[in-house]
C-alpha positions as CSV (number, residue, x, y, z in Angstrom):
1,X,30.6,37.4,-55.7
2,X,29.0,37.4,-59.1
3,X,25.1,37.8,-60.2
4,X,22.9,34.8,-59.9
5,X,25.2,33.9,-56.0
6,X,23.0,32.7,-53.0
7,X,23.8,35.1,-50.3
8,X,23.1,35.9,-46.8
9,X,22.9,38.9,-45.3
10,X,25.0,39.4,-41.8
11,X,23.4,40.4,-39.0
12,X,19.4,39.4,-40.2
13,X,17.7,36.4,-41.4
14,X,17.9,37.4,-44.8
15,X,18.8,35.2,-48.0
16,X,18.5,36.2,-51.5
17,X,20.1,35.8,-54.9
18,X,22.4,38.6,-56.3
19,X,20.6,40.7,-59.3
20,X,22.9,43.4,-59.8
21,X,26.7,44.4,-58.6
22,X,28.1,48.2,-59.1
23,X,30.9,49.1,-57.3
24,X,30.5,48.4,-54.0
25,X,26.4,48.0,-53.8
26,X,24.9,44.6,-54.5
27,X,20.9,44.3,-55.3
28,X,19.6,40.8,-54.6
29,X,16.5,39.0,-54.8
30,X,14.5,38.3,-51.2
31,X,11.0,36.9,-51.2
32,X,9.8,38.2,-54.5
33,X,12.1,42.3,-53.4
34,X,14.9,43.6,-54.7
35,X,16.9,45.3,-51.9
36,X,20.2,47.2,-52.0
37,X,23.3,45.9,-49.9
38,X,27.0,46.8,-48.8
39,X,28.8,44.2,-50.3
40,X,31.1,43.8,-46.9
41,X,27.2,42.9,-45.3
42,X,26.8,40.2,-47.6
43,X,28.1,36.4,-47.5
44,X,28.1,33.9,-50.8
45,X,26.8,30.9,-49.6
46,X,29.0,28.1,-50.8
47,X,28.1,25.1,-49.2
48,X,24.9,24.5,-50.7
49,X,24.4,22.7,-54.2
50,X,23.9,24.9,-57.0
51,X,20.6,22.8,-58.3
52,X,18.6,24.9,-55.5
53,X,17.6,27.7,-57.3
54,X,13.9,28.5,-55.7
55,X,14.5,30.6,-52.7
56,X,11.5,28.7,-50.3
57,X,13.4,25.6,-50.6
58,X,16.5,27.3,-50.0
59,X,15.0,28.7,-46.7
60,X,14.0,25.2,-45.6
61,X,17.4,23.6,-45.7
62,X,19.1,26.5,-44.0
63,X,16.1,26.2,-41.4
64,X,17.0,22.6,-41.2
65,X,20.9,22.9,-41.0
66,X,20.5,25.6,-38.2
67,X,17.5,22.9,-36.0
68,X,20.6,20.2,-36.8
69,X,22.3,22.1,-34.4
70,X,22.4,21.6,-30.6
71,X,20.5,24.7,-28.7
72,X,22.4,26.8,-26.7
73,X,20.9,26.8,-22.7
74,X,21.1,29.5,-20.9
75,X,20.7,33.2,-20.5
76,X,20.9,35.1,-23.7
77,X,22.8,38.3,-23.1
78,X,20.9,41.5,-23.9
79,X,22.4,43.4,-26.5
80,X,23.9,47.0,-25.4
81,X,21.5,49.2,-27.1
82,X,23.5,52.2,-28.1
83,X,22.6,55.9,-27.1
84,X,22.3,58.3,-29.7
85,X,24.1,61.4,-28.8
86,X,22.2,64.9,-29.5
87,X,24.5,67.7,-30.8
88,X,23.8,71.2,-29.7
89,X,25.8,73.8,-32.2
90,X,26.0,76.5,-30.2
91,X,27.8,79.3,-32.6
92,X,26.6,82.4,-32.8
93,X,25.5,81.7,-36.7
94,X,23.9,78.3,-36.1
95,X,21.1,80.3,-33.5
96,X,20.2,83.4,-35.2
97,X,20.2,84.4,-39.1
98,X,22.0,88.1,-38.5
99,X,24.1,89.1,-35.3
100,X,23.8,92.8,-36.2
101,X,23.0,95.2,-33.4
102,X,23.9,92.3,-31.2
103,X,26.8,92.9,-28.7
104,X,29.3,90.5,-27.7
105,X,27.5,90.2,-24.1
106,X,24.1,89.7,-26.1
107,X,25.3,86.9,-28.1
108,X,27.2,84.9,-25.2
109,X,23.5,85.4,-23.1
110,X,21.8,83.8,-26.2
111,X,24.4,81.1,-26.5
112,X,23.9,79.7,-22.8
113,X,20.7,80.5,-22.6
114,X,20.4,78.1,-25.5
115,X,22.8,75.8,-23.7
116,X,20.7,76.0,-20.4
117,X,17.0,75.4,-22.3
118,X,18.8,72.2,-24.1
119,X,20.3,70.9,-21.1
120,X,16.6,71.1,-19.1
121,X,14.9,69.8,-22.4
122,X,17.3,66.6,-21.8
123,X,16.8,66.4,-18.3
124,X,13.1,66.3,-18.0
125,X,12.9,64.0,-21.2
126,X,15.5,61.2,-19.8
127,X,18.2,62.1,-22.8
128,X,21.2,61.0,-21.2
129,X,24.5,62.5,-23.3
130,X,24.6,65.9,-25.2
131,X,26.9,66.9,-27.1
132,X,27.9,71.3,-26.7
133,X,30.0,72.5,-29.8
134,X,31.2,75.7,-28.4
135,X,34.2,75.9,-30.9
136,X,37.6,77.0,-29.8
137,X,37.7,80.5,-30.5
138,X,39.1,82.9,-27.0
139,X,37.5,80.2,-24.7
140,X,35.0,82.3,-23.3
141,X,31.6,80.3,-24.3
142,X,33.3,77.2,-23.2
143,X,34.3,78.7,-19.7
144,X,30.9,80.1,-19.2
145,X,29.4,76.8,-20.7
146,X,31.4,74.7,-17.8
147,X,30.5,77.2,-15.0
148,X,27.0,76.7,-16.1
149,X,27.3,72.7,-16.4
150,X,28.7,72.6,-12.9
151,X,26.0,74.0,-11.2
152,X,23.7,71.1,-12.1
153,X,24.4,67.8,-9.5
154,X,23.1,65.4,-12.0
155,X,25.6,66.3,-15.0
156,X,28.9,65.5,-15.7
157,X,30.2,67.1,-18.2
158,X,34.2,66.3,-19.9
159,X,35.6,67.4,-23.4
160,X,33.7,65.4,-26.4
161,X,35.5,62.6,-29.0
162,X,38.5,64.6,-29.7
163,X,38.7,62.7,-33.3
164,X,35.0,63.3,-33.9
165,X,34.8,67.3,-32.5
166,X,37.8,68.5,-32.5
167,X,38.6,70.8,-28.9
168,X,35.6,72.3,-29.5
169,X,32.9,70.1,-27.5
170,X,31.9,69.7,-24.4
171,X,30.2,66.1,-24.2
172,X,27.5,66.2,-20.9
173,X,26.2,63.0,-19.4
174,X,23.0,63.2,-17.3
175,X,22.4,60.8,-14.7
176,X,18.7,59.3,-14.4
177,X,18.6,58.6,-10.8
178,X,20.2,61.7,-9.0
179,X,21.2,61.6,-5.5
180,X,19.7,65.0,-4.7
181,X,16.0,66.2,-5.9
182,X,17.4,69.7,-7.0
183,X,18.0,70.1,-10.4
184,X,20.0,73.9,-10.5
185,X,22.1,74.3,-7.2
């Protein structure tokens, strides 16, 4: 890829003519804006003739190579839309600025009481997965943290992406449509 390419961007409807290349960033030229690129989300279009220089022509013949094509009949499959998961961090230092004159017993309250406000918050707003960082410490949060979990019929809970978090996460899924009305059994 070198400046002055046609390109196209993957995944969009995007064509444009490369400006600038540092490193791994590529600016190119689209409908008048310059916009900044991955080079791995770009593709040098090759197979049309160099003359074409003018981007509206350039989108017309792409148009018409694409309506060249036979349409494809039948049912388009929705994309899976991916869930965002929402991290809740609960150590001690993440909740409160100074634990002095806090016992040991006063900071585990605040922790799952943290953990329990979250875990309503996501439940009366539809958020389906949570994430719990608990750390690994003497296990104590994450004990309490499961006892708590387990009391809800709509959650399950299991331990988080091991690459991602480490042992210390708990990931919680929330089901939408629970079998029971009661939320805290």
């Amino acid at each position: 890829m070198k400046k002055g390419d046609t390109v196209s961007v993957l995944d969009e409807d995007l064509i444009g003519i490369v400006e600038k290349i540092k490193g791994t960033e590529v600016w190119v030229s689209v409908d008048g804006f310059t916009l900044q690129f991955s080079i791995s989300d770009l593709v040098v279009i090759k197979s049309l003739p160099q003359i074409i220089i003018d981007e509206e022509i350039l989108g017309v013949v792409l148009k018409q190579n694409a309506s060249d094509k036979p349409k494809k009949t039948g049912i388009k499959k929705k994309k899976k839309k991916e869930v965002p998961i929402v991290e809740i961090d609960l150590h001690i230092h993440k909740l409160v600025e100074s634990t002095r004159g806090m016992s040991n017993f006063d900071m585990l309250n605040l922790q799952l009481d943290t953990a329990r406000y979250r875990l309503e918050h996501a439940i009366k707003n539809r958020i389906p997965r949570l994430v719990f960082i608990h750390g690994v410490g003497e296990g104590v949060l994450r004990m309490e943290l499961e006892y708590l979990l387990s009391r809800y019929v709509e959650v399950d809970f299991y331990d988080a992406d091991y690459n991602k978090y480490g042992a210390g996460a708990t990931e919680v899924y929330i089901y939408q449509n629970p079998k029971r009305n009661t939320t805290y059994s």
